[in-house]
DSSP file (Angstrom, degrees, kcal/mol; ACC not computed):
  #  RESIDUE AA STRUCTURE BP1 BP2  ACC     N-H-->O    O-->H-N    N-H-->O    O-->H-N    TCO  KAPPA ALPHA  PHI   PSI    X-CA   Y-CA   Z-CA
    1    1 A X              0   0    0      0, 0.0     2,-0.0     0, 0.0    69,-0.0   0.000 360.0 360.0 360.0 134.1  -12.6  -21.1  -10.6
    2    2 A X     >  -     0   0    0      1,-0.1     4,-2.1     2,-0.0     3,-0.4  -0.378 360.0-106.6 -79.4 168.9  -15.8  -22.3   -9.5
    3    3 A X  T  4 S+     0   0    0      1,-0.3    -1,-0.1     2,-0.2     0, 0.0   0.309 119.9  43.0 -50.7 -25.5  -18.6  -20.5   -8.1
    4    4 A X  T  > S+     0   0    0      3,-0.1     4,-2.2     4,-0.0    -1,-0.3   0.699 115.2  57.6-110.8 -36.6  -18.7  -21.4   -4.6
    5    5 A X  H  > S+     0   0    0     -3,-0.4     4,-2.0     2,-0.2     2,-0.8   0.830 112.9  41.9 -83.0 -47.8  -14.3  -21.0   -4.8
    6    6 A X  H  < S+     0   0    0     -4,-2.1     2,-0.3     2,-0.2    -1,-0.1  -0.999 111.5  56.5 -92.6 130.3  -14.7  -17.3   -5.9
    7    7 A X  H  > S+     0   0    0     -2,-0.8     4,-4.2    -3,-0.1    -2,-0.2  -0.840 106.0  46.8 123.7 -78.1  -17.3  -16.7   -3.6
    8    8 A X  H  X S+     0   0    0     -4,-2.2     4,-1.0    -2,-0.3    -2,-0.2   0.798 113.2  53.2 -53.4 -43.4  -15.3  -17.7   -1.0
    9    9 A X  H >X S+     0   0    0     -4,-2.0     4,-3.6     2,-0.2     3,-1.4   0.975 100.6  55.3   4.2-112.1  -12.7  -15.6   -2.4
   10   10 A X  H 3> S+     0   0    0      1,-0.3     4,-2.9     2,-0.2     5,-0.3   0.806 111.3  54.7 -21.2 -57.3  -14.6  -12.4   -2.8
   11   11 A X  H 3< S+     0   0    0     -4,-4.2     4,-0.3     1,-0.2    -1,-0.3   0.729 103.5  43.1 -74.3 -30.1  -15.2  -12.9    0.7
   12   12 A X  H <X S+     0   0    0     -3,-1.4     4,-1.5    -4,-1.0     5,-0.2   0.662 114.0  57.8 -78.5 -28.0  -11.8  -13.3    2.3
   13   13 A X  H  X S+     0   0    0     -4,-3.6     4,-3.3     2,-0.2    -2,-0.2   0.999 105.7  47.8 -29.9 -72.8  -10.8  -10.3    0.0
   14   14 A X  H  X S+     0   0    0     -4,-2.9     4,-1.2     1,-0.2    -3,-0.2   0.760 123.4  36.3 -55.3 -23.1  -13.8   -7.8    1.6
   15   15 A X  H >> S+     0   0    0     -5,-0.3     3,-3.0    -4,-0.3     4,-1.7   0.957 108.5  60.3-100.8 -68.1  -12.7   -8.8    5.0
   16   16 A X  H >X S+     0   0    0     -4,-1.5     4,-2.9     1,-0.3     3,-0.8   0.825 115.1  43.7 -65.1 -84.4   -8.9   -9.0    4.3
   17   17 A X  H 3X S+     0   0    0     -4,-3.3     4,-1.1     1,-0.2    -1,-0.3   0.598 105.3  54.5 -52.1 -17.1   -9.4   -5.4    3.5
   18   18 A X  H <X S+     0   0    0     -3,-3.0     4,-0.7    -4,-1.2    -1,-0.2   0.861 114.2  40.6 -67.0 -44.4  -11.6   -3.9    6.1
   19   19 A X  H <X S+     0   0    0     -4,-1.7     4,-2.2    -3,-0.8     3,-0.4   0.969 111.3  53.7 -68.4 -43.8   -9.4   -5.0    9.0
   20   20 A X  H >X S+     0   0    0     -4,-2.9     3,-1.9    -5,-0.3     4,-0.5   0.912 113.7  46.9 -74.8 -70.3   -6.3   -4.1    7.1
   21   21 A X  H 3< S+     0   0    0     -4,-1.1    -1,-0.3     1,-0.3    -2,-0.2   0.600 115.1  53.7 -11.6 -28.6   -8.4    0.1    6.6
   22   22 A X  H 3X S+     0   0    0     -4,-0.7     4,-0.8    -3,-0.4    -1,-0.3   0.879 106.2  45.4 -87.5 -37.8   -9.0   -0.3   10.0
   23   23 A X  H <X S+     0   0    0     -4,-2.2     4,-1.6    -3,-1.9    -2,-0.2   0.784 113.5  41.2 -32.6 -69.4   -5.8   -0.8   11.1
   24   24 A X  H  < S+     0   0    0     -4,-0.5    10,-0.2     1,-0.2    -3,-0.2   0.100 116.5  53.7 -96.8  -2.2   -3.6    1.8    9.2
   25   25 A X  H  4>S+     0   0    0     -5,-0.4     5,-2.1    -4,-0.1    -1,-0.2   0.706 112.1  40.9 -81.6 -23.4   -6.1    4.3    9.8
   26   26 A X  H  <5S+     0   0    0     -4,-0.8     3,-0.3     3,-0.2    -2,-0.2   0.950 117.7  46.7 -75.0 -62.8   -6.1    3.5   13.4
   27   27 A X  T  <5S+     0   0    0     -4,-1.6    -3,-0.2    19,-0.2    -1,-0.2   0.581 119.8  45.3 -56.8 -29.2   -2.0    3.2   13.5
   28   28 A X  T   5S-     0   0    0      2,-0.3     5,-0.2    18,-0.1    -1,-0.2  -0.103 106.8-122.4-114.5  24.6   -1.9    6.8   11.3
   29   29 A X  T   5S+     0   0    0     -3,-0.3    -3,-0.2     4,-0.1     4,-0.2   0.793  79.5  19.0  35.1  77.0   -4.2    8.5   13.1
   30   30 A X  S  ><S-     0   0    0     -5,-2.1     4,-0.6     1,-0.1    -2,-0.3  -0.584  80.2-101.8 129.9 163.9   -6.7    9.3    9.9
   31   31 A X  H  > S+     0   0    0      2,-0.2     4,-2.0    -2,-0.2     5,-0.2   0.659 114.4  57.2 -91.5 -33.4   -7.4    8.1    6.8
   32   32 A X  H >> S+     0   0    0      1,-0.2     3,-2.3     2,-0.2     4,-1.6   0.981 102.9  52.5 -44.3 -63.2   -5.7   10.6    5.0
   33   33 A X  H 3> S+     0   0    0      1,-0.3     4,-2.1    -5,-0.2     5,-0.3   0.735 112.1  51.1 -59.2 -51.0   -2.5   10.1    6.7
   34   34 A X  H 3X S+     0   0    0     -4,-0.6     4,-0.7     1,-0.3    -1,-0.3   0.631 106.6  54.1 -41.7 -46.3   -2.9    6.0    5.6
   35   35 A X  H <X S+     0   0    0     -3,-2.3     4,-2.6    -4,-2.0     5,-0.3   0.888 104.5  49.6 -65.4 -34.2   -3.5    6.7    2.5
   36   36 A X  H  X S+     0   0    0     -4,-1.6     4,-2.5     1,-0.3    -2,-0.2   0.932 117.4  44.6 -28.4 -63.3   -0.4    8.9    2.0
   37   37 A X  H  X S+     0   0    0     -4,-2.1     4,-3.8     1,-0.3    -1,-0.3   0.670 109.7  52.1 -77.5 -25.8    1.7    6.1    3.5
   38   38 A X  H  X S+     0   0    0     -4,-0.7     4,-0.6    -5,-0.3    -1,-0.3   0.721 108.2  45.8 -80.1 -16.1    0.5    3.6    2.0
   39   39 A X  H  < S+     0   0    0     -4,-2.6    -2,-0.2     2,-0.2    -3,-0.1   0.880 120.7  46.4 -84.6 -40.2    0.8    4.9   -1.3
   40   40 A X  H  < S-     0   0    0     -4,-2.5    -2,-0.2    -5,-0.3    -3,-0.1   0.815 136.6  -4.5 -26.6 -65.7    4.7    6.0   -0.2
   41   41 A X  H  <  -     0   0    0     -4,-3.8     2,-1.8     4,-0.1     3,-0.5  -0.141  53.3-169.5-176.7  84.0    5.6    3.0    1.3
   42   42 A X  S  < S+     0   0    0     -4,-0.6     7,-1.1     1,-0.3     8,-0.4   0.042 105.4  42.7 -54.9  26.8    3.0   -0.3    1.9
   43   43 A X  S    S+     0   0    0     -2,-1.8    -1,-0.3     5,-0.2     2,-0.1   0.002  98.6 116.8-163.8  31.9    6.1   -1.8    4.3
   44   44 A X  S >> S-     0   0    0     -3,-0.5     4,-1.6     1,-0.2     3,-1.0  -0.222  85.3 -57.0-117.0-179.1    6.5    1.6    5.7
   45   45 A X  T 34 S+     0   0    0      1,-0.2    -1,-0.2     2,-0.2    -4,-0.1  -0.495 126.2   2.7 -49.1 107.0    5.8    3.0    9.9
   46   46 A X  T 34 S+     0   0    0     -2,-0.6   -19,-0.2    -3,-0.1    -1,-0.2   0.259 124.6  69.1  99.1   6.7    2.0    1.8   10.4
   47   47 A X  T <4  +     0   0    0     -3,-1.0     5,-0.2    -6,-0.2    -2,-0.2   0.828  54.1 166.5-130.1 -66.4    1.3    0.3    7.5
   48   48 A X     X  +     0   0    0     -4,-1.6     4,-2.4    -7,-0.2    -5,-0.2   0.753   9.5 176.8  -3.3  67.4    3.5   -3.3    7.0
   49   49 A X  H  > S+     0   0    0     -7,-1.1     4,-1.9     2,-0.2     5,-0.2   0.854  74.2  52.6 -44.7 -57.4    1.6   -4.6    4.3
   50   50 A X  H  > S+     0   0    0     -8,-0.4     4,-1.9     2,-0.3    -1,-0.2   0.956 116.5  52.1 -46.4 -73.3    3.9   -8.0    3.7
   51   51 A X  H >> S+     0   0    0      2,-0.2     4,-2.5     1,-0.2     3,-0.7   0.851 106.3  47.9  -4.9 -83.7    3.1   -8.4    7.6
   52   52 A X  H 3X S+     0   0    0     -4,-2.4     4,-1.2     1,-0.2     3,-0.5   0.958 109.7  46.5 -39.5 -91.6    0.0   -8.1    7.5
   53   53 A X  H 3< S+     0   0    0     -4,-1.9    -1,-0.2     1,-0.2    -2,-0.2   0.441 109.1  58.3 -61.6   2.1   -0.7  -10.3    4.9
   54   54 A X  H XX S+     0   0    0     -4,-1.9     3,-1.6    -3,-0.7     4,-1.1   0.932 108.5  50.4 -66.6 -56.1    1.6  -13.2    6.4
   55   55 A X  H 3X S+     0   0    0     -4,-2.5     4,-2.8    -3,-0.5    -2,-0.2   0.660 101.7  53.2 -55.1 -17.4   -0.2  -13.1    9.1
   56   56 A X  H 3X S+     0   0    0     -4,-1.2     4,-0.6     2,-0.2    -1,-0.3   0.314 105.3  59.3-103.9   4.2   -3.6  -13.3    7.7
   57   57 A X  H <4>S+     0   0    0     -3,-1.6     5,-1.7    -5,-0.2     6,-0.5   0.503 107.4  47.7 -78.6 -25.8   -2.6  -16.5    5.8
   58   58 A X  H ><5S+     0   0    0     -4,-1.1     3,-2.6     4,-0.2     5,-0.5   0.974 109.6  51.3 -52.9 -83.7   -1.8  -17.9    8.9
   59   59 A X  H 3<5S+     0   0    0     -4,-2.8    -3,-0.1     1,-0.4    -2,-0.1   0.580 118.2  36.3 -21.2 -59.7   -4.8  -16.8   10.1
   60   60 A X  T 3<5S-     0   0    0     -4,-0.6    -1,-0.4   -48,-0.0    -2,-0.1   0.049 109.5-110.6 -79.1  32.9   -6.8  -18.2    7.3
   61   61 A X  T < 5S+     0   0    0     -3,-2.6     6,-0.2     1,-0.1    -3,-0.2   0.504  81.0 125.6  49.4   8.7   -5.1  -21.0    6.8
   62   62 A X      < +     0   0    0     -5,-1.7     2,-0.9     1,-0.2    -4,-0.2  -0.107  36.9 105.0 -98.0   8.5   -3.7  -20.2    3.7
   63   63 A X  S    S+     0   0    0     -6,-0.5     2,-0.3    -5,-0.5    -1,-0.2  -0.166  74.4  66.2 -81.7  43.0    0.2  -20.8    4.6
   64   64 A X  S  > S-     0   0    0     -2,-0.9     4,-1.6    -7,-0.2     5,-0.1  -0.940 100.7 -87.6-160.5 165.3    0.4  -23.9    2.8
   65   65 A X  H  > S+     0   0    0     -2,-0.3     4,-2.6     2,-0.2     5,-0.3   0.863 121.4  57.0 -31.5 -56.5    0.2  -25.4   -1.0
   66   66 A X  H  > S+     0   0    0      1,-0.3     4,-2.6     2,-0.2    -1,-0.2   0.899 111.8  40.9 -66.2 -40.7   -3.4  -25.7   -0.9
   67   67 A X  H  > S+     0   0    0      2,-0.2     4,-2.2    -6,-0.2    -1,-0.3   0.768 111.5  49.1 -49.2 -51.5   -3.8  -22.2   -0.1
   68   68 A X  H  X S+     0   0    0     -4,-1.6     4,-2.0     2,-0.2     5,-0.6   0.988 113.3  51.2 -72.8 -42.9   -1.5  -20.6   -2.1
   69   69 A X  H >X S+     0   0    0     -4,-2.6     4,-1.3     1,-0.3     3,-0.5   0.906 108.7  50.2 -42.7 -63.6   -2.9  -22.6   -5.0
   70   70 A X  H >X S+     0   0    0     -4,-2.6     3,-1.9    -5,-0.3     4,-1.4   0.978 114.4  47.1 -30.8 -73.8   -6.4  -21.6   -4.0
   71   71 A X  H 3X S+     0   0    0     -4,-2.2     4,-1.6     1,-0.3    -2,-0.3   0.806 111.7  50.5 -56.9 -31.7   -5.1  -17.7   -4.0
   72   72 A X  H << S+     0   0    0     -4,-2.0    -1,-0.3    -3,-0.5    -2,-0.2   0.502 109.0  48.0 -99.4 -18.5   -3.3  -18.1   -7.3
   73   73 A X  H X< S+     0   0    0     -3,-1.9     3,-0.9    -4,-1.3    -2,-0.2   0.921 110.5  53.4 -98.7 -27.8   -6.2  -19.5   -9.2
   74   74 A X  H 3< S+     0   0    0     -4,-1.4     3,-0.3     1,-0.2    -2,-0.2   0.865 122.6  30.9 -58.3 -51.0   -8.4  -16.7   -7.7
   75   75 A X  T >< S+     0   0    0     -4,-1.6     3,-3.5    -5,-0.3    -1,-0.2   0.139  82.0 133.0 -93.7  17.8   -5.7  -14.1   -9.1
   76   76 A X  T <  S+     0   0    0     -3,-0.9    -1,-0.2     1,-0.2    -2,-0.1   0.658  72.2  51.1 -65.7   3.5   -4.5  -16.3  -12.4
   77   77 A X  T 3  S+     0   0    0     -3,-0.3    -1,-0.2     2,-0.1     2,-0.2   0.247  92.0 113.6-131.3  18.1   -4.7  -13.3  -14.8
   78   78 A X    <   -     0   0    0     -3,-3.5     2,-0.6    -6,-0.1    21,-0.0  -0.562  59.0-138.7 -58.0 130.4   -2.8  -11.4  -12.6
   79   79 A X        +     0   0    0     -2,-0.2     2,-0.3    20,-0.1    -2,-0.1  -0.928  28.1 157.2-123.5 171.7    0.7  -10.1  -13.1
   80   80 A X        -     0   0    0     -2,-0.6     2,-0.6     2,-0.1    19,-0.1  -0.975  36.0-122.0-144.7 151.4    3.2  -10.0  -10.9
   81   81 A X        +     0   0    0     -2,-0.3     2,-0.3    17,-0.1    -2,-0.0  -0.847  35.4 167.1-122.8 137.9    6.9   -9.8  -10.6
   82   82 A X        -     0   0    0     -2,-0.6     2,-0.3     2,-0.1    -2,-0.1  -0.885  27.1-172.2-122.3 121.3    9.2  -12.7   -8.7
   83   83 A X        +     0   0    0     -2,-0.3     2,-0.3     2,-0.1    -2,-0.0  -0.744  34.5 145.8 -78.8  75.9   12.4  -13.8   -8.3
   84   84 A X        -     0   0    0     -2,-0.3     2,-0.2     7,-0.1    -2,-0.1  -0.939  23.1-178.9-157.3 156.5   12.4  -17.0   -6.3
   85   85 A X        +     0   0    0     -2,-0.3    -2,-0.1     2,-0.0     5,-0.0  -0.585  43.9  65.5-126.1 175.1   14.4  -19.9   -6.4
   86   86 A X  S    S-     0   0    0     -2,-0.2     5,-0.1     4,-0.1    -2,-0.0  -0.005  88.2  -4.6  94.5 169.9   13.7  -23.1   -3.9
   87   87 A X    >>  -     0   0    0      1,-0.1     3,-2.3     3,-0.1     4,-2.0   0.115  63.8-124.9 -77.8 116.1   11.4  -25.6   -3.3
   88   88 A X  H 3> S+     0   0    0      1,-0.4     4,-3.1     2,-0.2     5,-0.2   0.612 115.2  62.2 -76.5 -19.0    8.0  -25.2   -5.6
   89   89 A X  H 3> S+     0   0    0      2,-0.3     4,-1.6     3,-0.2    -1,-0.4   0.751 108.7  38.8-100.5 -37.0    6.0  -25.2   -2.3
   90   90 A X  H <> S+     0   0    0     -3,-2.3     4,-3.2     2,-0.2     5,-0.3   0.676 115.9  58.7 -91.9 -40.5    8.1  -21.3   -0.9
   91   91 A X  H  X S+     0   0    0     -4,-2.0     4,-0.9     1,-0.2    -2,-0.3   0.900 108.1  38.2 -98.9 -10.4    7.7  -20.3   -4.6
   92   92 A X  H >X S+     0   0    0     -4,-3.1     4,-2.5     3,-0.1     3,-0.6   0.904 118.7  47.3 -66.7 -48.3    3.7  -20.6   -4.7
   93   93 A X  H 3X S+     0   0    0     -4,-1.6     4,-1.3    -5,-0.2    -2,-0.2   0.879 115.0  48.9 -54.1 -28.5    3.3  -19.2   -1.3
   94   94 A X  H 3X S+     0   0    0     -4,-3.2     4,-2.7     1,-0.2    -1,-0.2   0.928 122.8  32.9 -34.1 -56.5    5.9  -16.3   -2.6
   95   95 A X  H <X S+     0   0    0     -4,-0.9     4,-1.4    -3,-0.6    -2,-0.2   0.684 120.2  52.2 -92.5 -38.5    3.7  -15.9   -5.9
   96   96 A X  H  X S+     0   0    0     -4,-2.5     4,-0.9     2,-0.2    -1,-0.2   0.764 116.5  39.4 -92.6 -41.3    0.5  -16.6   -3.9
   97   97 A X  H  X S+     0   0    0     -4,-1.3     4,-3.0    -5,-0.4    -2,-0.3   0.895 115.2  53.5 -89.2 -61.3    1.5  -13.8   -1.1
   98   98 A X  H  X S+     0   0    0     -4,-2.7     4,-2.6     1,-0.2    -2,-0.2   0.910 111.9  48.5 -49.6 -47.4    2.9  -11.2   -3.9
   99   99 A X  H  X S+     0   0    0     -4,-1.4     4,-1.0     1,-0.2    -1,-0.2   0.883 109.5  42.5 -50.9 -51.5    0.0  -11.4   -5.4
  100  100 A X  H  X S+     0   0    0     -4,-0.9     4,-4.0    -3,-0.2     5,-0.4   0.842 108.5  65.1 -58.2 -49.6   -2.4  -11.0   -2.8
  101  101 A X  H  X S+     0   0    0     -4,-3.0     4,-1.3     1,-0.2     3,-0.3   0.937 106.5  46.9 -49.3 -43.1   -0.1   -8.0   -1.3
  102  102 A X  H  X S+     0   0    0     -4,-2.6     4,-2.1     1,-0.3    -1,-0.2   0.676 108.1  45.7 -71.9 -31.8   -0.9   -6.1   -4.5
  103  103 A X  H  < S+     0   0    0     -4,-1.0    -1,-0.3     2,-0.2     4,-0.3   0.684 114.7  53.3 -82.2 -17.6   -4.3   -6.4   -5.0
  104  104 A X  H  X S+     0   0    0     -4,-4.0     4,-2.3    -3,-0.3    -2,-0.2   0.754 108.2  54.6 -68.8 -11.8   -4.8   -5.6   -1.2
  105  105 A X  H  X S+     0   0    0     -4,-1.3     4,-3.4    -5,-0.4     5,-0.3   0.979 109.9  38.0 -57.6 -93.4   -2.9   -2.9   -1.9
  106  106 A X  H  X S+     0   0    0     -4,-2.1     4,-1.7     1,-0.2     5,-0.5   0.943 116.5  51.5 -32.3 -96.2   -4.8   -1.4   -4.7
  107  107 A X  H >> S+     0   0    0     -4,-0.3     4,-4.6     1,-0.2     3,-1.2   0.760 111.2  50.9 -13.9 -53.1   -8.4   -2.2   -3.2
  108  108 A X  H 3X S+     0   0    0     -4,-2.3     4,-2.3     1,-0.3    -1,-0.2   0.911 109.3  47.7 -69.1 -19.8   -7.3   -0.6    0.2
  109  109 A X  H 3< S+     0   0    0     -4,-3.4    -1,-0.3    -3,-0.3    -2,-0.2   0.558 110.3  49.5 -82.6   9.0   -6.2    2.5   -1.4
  110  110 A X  H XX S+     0   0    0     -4,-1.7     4,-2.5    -3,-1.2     3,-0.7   0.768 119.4  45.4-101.6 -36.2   -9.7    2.7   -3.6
  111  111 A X  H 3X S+     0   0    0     -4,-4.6     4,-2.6    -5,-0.5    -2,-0.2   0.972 117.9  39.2 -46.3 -54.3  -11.5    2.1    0.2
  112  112 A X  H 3X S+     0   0    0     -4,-2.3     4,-1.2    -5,-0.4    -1,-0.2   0.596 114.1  50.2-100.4  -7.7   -9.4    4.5    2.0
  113  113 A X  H <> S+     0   0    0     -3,-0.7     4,-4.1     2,-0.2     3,-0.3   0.883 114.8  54.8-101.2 -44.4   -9.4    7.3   -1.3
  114  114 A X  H  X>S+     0   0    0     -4,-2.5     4,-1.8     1,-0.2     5,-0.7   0.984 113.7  40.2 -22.8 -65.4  -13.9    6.4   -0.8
  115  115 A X  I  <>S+     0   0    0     -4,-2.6     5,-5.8    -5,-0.5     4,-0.4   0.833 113.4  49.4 -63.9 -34.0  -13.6    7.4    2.7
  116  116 A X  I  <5S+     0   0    0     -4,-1.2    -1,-0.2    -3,-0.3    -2,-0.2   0.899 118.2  43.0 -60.7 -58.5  -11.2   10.5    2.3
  117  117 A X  I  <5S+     0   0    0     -4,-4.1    -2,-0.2     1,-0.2    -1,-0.2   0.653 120.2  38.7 -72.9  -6.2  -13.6   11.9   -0.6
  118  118 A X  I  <5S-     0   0    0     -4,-1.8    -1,-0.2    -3,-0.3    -2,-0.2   0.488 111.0-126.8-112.8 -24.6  -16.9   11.2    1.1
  119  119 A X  I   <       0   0    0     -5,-0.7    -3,-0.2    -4,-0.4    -2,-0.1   0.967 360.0 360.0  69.0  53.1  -15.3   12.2    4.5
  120  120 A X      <       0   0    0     -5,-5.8    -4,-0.1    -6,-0.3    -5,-0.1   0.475 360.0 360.0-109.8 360.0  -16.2    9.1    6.4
């Protein structure tokens, strides 16, 4: 990935994960309580990670080929596991989307475990 591509990256990450910390602390009244649930059950009451990160593909534009393909070269030495059958264009956004959930996943629970231990 070029420079400018992970860049760009990096940057839709940091933000991808602030809103979504803001959110499911906001919706769980605490950070504790966010992390809990999110470590429980990312598709759980206040939390809807998969949600979440449909929508914020929308958002960016990132619902499409070009997009997942962008997200999937950002994450290519990722693994992940898939079952999906149909049309190559549903099975990158799948693989593009799975991917993404998981490393938002992880990142927001090393942000929200920050905030619990510093008590911010």
């Amino acid at each position: 990935m070029e420079l400018y591509a992970r860049q760009q990256f990096d940057f839709f990450l940091a933000t991808a994960v602030e809103r979504f910390s803001e959110r499911i602390v906001q919706r769980c009244a605490g950070a504790e309580n966010a992390l809990k649930q999110l470590k429980e059950d990312a598709n759980g009451e206040g939390i809807w990670l998969d949600q979440y990160v449909e929508h914020l593909f929308e958002d960016f534009l990132f619902n499409n080929t070009g997009g997942a393909c962008f997200i999937l070269s950002a994450l290519e030495k990722r693994d992940i596991e898939i079952e999906e059958n149909g049309k190559v264009e549903q099975v990158l956004q799948k693989m593009a989307h799975k991917a993404f959930a998981d490393l938002l996943k992880n990142k927001t629970i090393e942000s929200l475990d920050r905030s619990v231990g510093f008590g911010v």
